[in-house]
KOLTI-945609 format. One record per residue (C-alpha): residue number from 1; residue in three letters; x, y, z. Coordinates in steps of 0.1 Angstrom, whole numbers, plus 2048, in hexadecimal, padded with zeros to 3 digits. Example, Ala and Ser with C-alpha at 12.3 -4.5 7.8 and 13.67 -1.06 7.14 Angstrom:
// residues 2
+------+-------+-----+-----+-----+
! nuti ! mardo !  c1 !  c2 !  c3 !
+------+-------+-----+-----+-----+
!    1 !   ala ! 87B ! 7D3 ! 84E !
!    2 !   ser ! 889 ! 7F5 ! 847 !
+------+-------+-----+-----+-----+
***
This chain:
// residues 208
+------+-------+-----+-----+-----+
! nuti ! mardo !  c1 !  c2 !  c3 !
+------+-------+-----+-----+-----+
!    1 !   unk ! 800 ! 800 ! 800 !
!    2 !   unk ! 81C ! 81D ! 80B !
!    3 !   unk ! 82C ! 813 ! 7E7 !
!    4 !   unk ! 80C ! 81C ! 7D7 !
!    5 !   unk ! 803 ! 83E ! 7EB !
!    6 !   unk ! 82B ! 847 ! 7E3 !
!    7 !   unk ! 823 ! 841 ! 7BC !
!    8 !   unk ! 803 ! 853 ! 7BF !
!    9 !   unk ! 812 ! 873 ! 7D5 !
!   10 !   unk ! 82E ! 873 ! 7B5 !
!   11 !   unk ! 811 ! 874 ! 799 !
!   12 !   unk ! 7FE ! 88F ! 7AD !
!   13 !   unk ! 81E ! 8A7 ! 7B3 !
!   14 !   unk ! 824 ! 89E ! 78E !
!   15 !   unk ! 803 ! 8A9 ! 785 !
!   16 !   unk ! 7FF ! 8C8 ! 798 !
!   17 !   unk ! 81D ! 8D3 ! 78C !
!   18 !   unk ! 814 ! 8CF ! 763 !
!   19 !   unk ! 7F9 ! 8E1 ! 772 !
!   20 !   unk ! 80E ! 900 ! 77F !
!   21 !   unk ! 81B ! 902 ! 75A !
!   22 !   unk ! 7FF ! 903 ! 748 !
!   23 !   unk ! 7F0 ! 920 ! 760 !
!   24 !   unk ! 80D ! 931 ! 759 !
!   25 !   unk ! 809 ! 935 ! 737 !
!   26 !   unk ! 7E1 ! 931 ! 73F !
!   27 !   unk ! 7DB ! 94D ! 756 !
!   28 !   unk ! 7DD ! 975 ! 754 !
!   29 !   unk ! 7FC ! 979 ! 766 !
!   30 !   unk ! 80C ! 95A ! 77C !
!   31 !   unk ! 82B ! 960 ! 796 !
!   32 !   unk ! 847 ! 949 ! 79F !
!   33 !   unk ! 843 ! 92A ! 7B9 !
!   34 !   unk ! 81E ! 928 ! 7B7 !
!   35 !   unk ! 80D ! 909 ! 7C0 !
!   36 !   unk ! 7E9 ! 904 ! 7B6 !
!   37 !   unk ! 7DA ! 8E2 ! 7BD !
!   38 !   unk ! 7C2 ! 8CD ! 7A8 !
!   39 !   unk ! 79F ! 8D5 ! 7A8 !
!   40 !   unk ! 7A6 ! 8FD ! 7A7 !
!   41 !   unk ! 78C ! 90A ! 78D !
!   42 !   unk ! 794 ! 92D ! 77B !
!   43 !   unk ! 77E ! 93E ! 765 !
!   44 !   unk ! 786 ! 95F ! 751 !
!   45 !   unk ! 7A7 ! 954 ! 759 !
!   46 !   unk ! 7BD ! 96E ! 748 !
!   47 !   unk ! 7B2 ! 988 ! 75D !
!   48 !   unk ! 7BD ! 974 ! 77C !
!   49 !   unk ! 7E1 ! 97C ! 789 !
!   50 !   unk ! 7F5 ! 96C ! 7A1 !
!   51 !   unk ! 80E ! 978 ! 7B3 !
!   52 !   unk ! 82B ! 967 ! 7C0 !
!   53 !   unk ! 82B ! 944 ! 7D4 !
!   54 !   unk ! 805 ! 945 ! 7D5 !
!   55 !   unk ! 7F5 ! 927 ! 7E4 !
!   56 !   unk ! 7D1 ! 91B ! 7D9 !
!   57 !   unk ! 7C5 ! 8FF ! 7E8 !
!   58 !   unk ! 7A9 ! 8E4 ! 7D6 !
!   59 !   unk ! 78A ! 8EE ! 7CE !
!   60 !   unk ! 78C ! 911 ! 7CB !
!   61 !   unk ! 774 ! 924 ! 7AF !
!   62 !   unk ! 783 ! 948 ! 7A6 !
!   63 !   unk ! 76F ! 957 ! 78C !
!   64 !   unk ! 77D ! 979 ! 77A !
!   65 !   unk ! 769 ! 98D ! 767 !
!   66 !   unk ! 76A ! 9B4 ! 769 !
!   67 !   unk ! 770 ! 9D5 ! 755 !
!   68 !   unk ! 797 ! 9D5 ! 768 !
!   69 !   unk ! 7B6 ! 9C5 ! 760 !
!   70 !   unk ! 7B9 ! 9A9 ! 775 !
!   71 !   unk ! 79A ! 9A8 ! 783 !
!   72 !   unk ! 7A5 ! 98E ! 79D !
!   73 !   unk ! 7CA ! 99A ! 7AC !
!   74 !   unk ! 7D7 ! 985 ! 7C5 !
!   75 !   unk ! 7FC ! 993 ! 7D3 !
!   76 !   unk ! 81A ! 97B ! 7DC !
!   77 !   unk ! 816 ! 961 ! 7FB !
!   78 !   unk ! 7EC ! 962 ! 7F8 !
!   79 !   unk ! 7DF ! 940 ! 808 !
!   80 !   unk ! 7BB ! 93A ! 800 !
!   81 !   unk ! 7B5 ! 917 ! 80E !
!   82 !   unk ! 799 ! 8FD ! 800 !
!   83 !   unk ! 779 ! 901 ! 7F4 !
!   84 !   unk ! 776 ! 92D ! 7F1 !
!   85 !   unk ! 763 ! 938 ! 7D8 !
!   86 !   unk ! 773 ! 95A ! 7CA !
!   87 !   unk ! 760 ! 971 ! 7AD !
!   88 !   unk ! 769 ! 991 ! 7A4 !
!   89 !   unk ! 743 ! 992 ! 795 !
!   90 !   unk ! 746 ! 9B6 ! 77F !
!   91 !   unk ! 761 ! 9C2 ! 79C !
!   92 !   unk ! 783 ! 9BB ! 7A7 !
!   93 !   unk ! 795 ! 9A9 ! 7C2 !
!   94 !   unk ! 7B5 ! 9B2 ! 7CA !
!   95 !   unk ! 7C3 ! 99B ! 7E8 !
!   96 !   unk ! 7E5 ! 9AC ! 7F5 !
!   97 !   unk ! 805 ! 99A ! 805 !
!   98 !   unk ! 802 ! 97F ! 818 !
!   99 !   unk ! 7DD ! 980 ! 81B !
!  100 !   unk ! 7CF ! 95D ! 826 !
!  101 !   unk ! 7A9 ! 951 ! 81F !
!  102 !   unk ! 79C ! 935 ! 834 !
!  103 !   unk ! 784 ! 918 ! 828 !
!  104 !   unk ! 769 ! 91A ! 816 !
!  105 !   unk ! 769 ! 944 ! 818 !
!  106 !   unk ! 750 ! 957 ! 7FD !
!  107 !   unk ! 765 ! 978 ! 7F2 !
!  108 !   unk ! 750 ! 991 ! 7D5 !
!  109 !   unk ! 762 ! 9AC ! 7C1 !
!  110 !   unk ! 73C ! 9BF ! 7B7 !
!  111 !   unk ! 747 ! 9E0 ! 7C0 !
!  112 !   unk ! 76F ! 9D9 ! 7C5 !
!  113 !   unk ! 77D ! 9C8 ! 7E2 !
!  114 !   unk ! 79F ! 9CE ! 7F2 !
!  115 !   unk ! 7AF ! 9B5 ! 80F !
!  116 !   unk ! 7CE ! 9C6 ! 81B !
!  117 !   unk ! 7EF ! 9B2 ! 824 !
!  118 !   unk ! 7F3 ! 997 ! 841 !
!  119 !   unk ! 7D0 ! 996 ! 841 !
!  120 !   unk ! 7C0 ! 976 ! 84F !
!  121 !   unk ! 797 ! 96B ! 845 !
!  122 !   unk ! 78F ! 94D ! 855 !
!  123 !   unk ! 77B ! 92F ! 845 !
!  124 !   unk ! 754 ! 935 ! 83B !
!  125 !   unk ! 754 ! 95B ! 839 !
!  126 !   unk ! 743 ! 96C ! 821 !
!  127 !   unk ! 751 ! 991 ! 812 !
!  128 !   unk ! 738 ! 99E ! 7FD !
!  129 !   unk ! 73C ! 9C4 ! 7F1 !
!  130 !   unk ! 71A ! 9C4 ! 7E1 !
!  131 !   unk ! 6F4 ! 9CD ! 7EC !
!  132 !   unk ! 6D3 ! 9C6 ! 7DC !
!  133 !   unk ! 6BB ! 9E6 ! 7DC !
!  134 !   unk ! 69E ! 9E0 ! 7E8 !
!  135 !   unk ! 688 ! 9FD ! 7EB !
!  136 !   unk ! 66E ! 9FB ! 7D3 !
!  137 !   unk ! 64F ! 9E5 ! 7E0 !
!  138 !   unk ! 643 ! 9E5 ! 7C0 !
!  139 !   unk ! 65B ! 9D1 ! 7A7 !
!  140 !   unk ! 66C ! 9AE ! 7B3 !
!  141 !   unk ! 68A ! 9B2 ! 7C5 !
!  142 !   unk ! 6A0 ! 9A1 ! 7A9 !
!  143 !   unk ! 695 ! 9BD ! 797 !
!  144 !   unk ! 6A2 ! 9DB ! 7AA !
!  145 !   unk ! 6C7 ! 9D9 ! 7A4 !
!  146 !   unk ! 6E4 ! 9DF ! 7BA !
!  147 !   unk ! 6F7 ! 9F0 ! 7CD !
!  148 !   unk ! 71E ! 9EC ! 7CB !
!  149 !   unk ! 735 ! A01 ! 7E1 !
!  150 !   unk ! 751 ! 9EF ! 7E8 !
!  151 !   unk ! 769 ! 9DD ! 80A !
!  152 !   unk ! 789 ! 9E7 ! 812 !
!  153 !   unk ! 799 ! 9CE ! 830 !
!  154 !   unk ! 7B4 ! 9DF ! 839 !
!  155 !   unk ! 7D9 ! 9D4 ! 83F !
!  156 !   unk ! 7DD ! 9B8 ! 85D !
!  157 !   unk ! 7BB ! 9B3 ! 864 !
!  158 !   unk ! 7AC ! 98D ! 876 !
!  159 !   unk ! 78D ! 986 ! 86A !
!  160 !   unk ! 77E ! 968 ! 87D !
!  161 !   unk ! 766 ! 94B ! 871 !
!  162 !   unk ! 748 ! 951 ! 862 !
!  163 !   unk ! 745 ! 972 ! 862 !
!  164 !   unk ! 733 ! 987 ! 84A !
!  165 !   unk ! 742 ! 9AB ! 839 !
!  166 !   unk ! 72A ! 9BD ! 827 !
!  167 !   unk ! 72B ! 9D8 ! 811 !
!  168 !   unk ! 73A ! 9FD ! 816 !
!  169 !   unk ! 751 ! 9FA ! 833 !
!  170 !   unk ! 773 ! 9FB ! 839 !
!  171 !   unk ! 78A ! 9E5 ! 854 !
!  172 !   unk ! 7A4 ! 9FB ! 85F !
!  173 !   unk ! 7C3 ! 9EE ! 863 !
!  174 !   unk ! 7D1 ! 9D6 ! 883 !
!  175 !   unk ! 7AB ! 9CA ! 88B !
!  176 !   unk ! 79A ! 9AC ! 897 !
!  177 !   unk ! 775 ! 99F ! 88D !
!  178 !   unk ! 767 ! 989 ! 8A5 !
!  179 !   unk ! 75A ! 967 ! 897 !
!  180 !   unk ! 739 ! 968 ! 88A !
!  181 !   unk ! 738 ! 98F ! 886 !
!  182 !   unk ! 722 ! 9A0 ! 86B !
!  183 !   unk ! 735 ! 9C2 ! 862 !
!  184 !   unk ! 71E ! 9DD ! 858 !
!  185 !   unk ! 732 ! 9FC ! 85A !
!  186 !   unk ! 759 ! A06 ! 85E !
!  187 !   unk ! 771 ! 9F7 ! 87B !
!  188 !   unk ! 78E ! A0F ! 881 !
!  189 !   unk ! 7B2 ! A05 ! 885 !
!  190 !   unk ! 7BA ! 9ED ! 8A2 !
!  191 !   unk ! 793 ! 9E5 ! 8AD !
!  192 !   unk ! 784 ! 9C7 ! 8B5 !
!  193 !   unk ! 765 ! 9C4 ! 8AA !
!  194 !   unk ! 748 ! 9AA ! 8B5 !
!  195 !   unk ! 726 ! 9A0 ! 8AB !
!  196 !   unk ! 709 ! 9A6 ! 897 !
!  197 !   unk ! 70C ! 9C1 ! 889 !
!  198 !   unk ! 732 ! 9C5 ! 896 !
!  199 !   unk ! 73A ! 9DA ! 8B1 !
!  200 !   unk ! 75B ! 9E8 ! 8C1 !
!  201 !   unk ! 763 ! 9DB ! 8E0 !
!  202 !   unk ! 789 ! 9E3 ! 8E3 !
!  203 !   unk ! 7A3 ! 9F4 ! 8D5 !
!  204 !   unk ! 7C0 ! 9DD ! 8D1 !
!  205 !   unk ! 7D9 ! 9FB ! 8E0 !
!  206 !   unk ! 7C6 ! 9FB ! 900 !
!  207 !   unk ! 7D3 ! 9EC ! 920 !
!  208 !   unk ! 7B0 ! 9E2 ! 92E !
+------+-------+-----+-----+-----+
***
């Protein structure tokens, strides 16, 4: 049996790394020392760049379509782990240095998104820089549109599991979300932030 899981790791590393080189030529822009497994699905990929020793884990859907260049820029060191589903959906995504995405996270580009460097998202949340309108009563909801301002997480920000950033705000630099949180509005520099919506409930510089 070990015999036959050796021969089998060899194939896969052989595979995945054909699979490097065709990206390369495949993709919009592709770095050096980037390892993205099987099972990694791109579409509109040459206006997808990847930085430097990216890591993209199976089962990841990254989707790229948009007015920009690159409608999907990920920087060098970006981890985005299994199962995240990434679409730039008429926006842009740009993921800075070092920015990591946990399991199974849901990250729009409507109105533009920006995740700053050393940034950490933890599995299942869901960024979404978008808004239906919704107020007409007299025409279905589908109907009515949206609304598209834009996220910007800033540099060195943890966002815990599960949580839910919404449309319009901005995550100053150095802050925490709580697990679970729904952001609704801006979190300055060095706050943690809990809850539903998020609240402040320290500053990070404070002794107490």
């Amino acid at each position: 049996m070990k015999p036959l899981l050796s021969i089998m790791t060899r194939l896969e590393n052989v595979a995945v790394q054909l699979h490097g080189k065709l990206l390369k030529r495949w993709l919009g822009s592709m770095g050096i020392d980037c390892h993205v497994e099987l099972g990694v699905r791109f579409v509109g990929h040459d206006g997808i760049r990847l930085g430097d020793r990216c890591y993209i884990a199976r089962n990841v859907d990254i989707f790229a379509g948009g007015n920009v260049n690159h409608p999907v820029d990920l920087g060098n060191d970006v981890r985005i782990r299994e199962g995240c589903y990434i679409d730039s959906h008429g926006g842009w995504i740009r993921l800075a240095d070092k920015v990591f995405l946990g399991p199974q996270c849901m990250v729009y580009g409507h109105g533009g998104l920006s995740i700053g460097r050393n940034t950490m998202v933890a599995g299942q949340t869901a960024i979404i820089p978008a808004n239906h309108e919704f107020s007409r009563t007299d025409i279905p909801l589908r109907d009515q549109g949206e609304m598209a301002k834009g996220i910007v997480i800033e540099d060195d920000v943890w966002i815990g599991s599960c949580c839910t950033i919404l449309d319009g705000v901005r995550i100053g630099h150095d802050s925490v979300i709580g697990a679970g949180s729904v952001v609704t509005r801006d979190i300055p520099p060095f706050a943690v932030a809990v809850g539903i919506p998020a609240r402040v409930t320290k500053d990070r510089r404070s002794s107490d």
